[in-house]
N, C-alpha and C positions, 0 to 999 in steps of 0.2 A: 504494500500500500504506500502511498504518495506520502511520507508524513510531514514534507515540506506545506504540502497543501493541509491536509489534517490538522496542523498546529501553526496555520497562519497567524502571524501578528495581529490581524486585521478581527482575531478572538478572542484579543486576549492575553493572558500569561497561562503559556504550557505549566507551570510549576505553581498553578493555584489551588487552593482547597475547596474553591466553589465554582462549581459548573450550574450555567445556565441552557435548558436545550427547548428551545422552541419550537415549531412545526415545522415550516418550509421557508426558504427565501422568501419574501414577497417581491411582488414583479417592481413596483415602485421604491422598494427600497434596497433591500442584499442581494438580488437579483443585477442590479447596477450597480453598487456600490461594492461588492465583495463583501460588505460588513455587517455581520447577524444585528436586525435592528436598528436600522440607521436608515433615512431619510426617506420615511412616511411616518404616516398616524402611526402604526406599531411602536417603530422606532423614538416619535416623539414622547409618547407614553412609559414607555421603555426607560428612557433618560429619567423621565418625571420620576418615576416607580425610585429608582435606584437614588436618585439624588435628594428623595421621602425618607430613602434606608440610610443615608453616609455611605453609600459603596460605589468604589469608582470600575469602569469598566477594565479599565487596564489591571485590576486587581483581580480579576477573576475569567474564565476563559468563559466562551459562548458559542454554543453550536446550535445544531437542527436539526432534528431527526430524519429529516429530508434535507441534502446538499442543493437540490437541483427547484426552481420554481415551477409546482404544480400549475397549471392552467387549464382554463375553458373559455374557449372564445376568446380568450385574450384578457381574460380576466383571472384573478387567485382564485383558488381552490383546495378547499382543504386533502390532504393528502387522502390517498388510498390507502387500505391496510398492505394489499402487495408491494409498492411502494416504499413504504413503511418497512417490511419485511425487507425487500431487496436493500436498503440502505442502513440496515439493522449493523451489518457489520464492521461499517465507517464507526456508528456510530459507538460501538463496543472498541474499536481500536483507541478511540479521541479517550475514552475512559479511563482504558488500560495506561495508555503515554499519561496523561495531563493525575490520575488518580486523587481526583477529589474526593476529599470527605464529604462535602455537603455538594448534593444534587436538586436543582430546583428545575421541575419541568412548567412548562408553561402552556398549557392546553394539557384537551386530552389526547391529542394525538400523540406530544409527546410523552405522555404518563404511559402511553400505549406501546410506543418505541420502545422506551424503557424495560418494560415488561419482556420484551424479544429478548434483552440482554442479559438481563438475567429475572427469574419467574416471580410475579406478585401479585396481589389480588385487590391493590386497591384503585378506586373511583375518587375522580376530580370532587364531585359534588361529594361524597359523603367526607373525604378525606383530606380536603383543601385548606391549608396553612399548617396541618397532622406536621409532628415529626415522626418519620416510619423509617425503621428499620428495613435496607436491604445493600445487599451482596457487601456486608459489611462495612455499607458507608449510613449515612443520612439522607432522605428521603425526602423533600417538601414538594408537593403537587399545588401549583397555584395556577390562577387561570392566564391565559393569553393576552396581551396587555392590549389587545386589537380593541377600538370603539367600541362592537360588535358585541362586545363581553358583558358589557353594561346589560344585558336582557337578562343576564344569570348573576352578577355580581358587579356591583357600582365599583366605580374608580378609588373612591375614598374606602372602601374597603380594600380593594387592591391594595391602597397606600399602607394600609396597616398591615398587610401581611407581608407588604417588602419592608417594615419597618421591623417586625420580629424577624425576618430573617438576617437585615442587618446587624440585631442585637445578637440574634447567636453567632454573629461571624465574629464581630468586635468582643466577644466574652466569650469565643472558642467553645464554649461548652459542649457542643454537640458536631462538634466538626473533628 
């Protein structure tokens, strides 16, 4: 595997204790930009979330359980499960190199990625800001910082759950 591309700067620091893995490029933003979360709504939101927590992105690495932007028509699309399956093993590599303690997925697509990597049995909605135990690291399933999100979970709650997660990174506790 490529891990020049894998451990792009443009993710982060390889040698962080907190991975962030979102769903796919979006077309308007990491799709152009090479950079997970950066210049669209996501992206904006994204910054807003982490700079709620005190955490900088050069502190911590960020991927996607999809490398490539889903589309329909020319427009985003939430990833397929085969999809998801065929880029399960990038995404098991980026883990294995980078071995963060604390994992924060963002959707459930990525909560689903994850699951390919190694086995677990939780849901976004039951299990959202949860610290869970798996494949020996930390666990937090939060939602997608897309607009879109607001139907299942408002912004200002977002903010709060990127706010406890900044607290466990800055007090190590669970990382």
């Amino acid at each position: 595997m490529d891990h020049v591309h894998l451990l792009s700067g443009a993710n982060g620091t390889p040698r962080s204790k907190i991975m962030f893995i979102g769903e796919a490029p979006g077309r308007l933003g990491a799709a152009r930009t090479g950079v997970p979360f950066t210049a669209d709504q996501s992206g904006v939101r994204f910054q807003r979330l982490l700079d709620a927590a005190g955490l900088r992105r050069e502190d911590m690495f960020i991927t996607n359980a999809l490398l490539c932007n889903p589309l329909l028509r020319g427009t985003n699309r939430s990833p397929r499960r085969s999809e998801i399956a065929n880029c399960a093993g990038w995404l098991r590599a980026q883990l294995d190199i980078v071995t963060p303690r604390l994992v924060v997925t963002l959707g459930a697509r990525a909560l689903e990625a994850v699951r390919l990597v190694g086995a677990h049995d939780y849901e976004l909605r039951r299990d959202v800001g949860k610290l869970l135990p798996w494949c020996g690291r930390t666990l937090v399933p939060l939602y997608h910082p897309s607009p879109r999100t607001a139907a299942h979970r408002s912004f200002a709650q977002q903010m709060e759950d990127f706010r406890c997660v900044g607290k466990m990174v800055r007090a190590d506790a669970h990382c």
